[in-house]
C-alpha positions as CSV (number, residue, x, y, z in Angstrom):
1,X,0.0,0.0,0.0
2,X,1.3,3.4,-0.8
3,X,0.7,6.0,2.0
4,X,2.5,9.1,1.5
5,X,3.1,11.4,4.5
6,X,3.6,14.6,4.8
7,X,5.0,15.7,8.1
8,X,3.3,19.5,9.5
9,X,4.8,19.8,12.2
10,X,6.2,17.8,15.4
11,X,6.1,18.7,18.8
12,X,7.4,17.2,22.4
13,X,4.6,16.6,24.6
14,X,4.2,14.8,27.7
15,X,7.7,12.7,27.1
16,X,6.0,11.4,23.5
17,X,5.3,13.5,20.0
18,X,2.4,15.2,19.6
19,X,2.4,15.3,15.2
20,X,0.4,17.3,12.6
21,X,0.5,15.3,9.1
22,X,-0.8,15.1,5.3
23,X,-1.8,12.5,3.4
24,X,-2.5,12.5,-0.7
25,X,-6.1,10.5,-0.4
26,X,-6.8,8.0,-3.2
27,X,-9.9,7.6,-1.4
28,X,-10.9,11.0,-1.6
29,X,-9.0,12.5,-4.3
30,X,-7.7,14.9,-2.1
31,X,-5.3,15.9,0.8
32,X,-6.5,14.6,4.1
33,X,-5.2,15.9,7.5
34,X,-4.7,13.8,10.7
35,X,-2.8,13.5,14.1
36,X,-1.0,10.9,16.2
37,X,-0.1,11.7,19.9
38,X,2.9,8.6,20.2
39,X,3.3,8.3,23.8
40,X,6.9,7.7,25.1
41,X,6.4,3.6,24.7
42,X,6.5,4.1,21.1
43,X,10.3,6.0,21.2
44,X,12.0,2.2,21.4
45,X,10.4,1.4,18.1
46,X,7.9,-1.3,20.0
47,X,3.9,-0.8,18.5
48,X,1.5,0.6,20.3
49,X,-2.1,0.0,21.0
50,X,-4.0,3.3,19.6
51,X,-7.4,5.1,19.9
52,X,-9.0,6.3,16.7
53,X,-10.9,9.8,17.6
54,X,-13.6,10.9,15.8
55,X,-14.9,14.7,15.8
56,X,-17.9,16.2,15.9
57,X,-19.0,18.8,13.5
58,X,-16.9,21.9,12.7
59,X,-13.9,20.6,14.2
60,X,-10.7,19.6,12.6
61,X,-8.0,17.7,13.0
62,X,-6.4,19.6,16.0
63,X,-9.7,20.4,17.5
64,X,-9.1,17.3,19.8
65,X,-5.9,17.3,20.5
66,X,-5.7,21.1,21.7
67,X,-9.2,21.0,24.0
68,X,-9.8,17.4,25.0
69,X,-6.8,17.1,27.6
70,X,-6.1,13.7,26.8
71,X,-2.1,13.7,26.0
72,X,-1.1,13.5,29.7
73,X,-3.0,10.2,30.7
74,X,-2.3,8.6,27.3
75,X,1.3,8.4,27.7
76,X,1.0,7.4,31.3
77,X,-0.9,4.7,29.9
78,X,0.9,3.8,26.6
79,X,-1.8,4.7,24.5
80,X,-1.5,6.3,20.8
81,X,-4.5,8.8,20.0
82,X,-5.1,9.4,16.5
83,X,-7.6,12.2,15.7
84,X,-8.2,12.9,11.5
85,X,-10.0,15.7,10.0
86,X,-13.8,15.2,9.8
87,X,-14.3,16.0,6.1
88,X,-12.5,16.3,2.8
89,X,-11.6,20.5,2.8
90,X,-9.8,22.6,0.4
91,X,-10.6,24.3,-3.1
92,X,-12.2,21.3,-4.9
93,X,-15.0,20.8,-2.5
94,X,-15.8,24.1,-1.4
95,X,-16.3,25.2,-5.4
96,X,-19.1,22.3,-5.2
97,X,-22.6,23.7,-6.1
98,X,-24.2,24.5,-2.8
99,X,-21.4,23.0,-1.0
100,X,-22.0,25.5,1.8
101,X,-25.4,26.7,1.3
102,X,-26.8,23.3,1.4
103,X,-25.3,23.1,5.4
104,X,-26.5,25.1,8.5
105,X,-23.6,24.2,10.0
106,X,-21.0,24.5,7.3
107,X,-18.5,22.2,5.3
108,X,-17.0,20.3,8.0
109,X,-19.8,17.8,8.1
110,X,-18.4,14.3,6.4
111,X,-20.3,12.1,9.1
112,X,-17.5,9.0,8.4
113,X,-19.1,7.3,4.8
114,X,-19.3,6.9,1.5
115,X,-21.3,9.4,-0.2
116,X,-23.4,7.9,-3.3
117,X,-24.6,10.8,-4.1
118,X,-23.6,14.1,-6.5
119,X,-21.5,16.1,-5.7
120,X,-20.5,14.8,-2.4
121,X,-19.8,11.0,-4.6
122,X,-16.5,11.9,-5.3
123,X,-14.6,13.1,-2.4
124,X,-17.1,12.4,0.5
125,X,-15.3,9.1,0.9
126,X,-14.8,9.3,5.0
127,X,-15.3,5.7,5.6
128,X,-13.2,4.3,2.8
129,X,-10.4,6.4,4.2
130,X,-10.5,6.0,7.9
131,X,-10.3,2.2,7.4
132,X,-8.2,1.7,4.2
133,X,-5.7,4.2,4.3
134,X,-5.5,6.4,7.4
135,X,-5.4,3.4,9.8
136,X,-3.1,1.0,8.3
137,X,-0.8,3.5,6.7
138,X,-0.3,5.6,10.3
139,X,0.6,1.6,12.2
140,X,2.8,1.2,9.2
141,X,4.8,4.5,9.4
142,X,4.1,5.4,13.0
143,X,4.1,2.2,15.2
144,X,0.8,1.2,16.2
145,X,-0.1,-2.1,17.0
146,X,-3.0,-2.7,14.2
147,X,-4.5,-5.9,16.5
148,X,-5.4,-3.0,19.1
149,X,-7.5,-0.5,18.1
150,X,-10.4,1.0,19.5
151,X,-12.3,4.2,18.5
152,X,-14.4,7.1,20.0
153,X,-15.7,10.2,19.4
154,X,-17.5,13.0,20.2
155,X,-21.6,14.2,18.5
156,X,-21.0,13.5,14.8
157,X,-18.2,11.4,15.7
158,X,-20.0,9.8,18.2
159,X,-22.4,8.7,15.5
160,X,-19.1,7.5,13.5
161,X,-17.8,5.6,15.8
162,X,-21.0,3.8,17.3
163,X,-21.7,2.9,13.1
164,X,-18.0,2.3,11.9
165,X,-17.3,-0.4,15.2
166,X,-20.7,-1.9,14.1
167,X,-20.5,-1.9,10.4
168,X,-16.7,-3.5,10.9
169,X,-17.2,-6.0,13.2
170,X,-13.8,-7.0,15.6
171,X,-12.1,-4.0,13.5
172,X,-11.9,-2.2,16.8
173,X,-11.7,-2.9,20.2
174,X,-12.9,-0.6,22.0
175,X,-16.1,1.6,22.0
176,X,-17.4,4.4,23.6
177,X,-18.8,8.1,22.4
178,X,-19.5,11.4,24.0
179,X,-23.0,12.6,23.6
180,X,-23.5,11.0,20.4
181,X,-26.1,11.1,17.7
182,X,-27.7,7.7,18.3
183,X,-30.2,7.7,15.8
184,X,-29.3,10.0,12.5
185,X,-32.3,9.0,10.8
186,X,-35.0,10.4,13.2
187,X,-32.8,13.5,14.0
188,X,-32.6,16.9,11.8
189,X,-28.7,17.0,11.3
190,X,-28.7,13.1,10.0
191,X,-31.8,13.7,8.3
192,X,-30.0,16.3,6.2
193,X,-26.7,14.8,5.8
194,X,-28.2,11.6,4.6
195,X,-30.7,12.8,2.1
196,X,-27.9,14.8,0.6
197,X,-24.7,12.0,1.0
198,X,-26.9,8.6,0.5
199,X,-30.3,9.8,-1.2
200,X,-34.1,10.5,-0.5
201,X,-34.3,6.7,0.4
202,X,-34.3,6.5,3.7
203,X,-34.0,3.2,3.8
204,X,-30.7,3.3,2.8
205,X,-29.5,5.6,5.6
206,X,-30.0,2.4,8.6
207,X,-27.0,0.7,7.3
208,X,-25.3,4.0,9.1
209,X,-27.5,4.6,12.0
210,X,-26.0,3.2,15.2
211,X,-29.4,2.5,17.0
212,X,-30.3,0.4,13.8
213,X,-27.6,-2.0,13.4
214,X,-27.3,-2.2,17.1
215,X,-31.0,-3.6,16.6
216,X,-30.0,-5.9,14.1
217,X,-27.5,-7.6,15.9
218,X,-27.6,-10.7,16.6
219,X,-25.5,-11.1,19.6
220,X,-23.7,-8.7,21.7
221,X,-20.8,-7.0,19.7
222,X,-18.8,-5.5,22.4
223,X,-19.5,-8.3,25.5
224,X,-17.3,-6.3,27.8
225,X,-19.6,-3.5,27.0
226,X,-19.3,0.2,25.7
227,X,-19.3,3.6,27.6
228,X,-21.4,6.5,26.7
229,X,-21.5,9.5,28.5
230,X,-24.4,12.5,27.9
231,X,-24.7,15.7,29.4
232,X,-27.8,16.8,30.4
233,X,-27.9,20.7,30.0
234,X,-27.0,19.5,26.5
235,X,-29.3,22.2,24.1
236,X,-28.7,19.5,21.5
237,X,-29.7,17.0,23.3
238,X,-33.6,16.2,22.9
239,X,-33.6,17.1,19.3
240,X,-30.5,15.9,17.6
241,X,-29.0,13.2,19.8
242,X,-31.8,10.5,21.0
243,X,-29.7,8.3,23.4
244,X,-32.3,6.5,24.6
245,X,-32.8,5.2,21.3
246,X,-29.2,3.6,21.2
247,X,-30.7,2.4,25.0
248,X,-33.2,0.4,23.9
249,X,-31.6,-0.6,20.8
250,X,-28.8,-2.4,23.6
251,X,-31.4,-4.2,25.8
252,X,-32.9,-5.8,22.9
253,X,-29.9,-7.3,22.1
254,X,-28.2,-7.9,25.3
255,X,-25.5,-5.4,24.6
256,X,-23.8,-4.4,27.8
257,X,-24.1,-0.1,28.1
258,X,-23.0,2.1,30.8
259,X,-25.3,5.6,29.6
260,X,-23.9,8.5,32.0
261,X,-26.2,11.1,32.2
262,X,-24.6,14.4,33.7
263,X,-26.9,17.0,35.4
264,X,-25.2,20.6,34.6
265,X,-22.7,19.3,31.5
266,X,-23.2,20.7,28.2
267,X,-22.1,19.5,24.5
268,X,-18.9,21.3,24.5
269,X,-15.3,20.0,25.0
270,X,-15.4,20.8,28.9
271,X,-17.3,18.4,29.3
272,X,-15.4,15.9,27.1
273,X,-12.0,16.8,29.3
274,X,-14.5,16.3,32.0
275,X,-14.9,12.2,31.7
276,X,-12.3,12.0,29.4
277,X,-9.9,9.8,31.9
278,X,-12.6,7.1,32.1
279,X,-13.0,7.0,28.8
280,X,-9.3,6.0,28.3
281,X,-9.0,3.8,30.8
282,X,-12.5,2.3,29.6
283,X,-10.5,1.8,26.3
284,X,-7.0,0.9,28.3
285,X,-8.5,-2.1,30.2
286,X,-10.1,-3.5,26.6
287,X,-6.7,-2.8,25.1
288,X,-4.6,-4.9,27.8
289,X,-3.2,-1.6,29.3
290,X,-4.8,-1.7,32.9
């Protein structure tokens, strides 16, 4: 596989390397942006296990890794984070017709799939570059233990990594989501990004709506179970995000959840820093860290 990467920039953080890279897409057609925090484990040249962050909508690739706090832990625990951009950006999609003007919330909106739809067809490729490029060419050049792998992510990203863990079975790991949108195709901001992405058939949009193929499943895909935390002065929260559907969509299929509510915590990223120290040693202990 050819990955070629461009180095940004490189930093020293918490005894490990805190890295800003590009990659030329083939998935996407264009250059994609990602980090990798390497904790100091991974100096010696020995792979490490990794957690694949997913954002949530506006953000980029440094979005997590400046707010969420979560350098300092991760190297005490030996843990890679890798955080990519959250949609394809630059000249060639923002020229799209109605690129912008068909988003309330802007451009950054990729949700982590395939598009099948014009315009979005050709670069809205999320999925295909997550899992075929981004993860297996950062383990090759940046020593991550492919075999341990497990993914979060925060709102959109939530909702990416609920669906990409499910759609991939034993792909990753670990699972677990910060106030995630559970069920895209009863909520506004899925029901706009899927009509656009995958098509006025809505029955098409289940195969990436977490509560939906959690209902499908036949037997528990993460037996150790999978942490979810939810703020409860969340604005977003009644409209957009609909845990309790994900909820029900576990007890029906025996899926072990631990659904924090939090009195007082909004959507925002002090919230995320907040829990964030469970959620990596939720992901630590399935990873044979703890």
């Amino acid at each position: 596989m050819s990955f070629l990467l461009q180095t940004l920039s490189e930093h020293r953080c918490f005894g490990g390397v805190m890295g800003f890279y590009e990659q030329a897409s083939r998935e996407t057609g264009l250059p994609m942006r990602f980090s990798v925090f390497l904790p100091p484990q991974a100096q010696d040249g020995r792979p490490v296990p990794a957690l694949l962050y997913l954002a949530g909508l506006t953000c980029t690739e440094e979005t997590f890794m400046i707010k969420a706090g979560a350098q300092r832990l991760a190297a005490e625990l030996g843990l890679a984070l890798i955080a990519p951009d959250t949609s394809p950006r630059g000249p060639a999609v923002e020229s799209l017709p109605g690129a912008t003007a068909s988003w309330d919330f802007g451009i950054g909106a990729g949700f982590y799939l395939d598009a099948s739809e014009e315009p979005w067809a050709t670069h809205w490729r999320m999925e295909s570059w997550l899992l075929n490029e981004l993860l297996p060419g950062a383990a090759q050049h940046l020593r991550l233990d492919t075999a341990r792998i497990g993914v979060f992510g925060h709102s959109m990203g939530g909702h990416g990594a609920l669906t990409l863990a499910l759609r991939h079975p034993g792909r990753f790991k670990s699972l677990s989501a910060f106030a995630p949108i559970c069920a895209p195709s009863e909520c506004p901001w899925g029901q706009k990004a899927f009509g656009n992405y995958l098509g006025k058939d809505n029955s098409a949009w289940l195969a990436h709506d977490a509560s939906a193929l959690m209902q499908s499943q036949t037997a528990p895909p993460y037996p150790g179970g999978i942490l979810v935390d939810q703020g409860l002065a969340d604005k977003f929260l009644a409209e957009q995000l609909h845990p309790e559907r994900l909820e029900a969509a576990c007890r029906a299929v025996g899926q072990p959840l631990q659904l924090r509510r939090h009195a007082g915590y909004d959507h925002g990223y002090y919230f995320i820093q907040s829990f964030m120290a469970d959620h990596l040693a939720h992901h630590a202990k399935a990873l044979g860290l703890a």
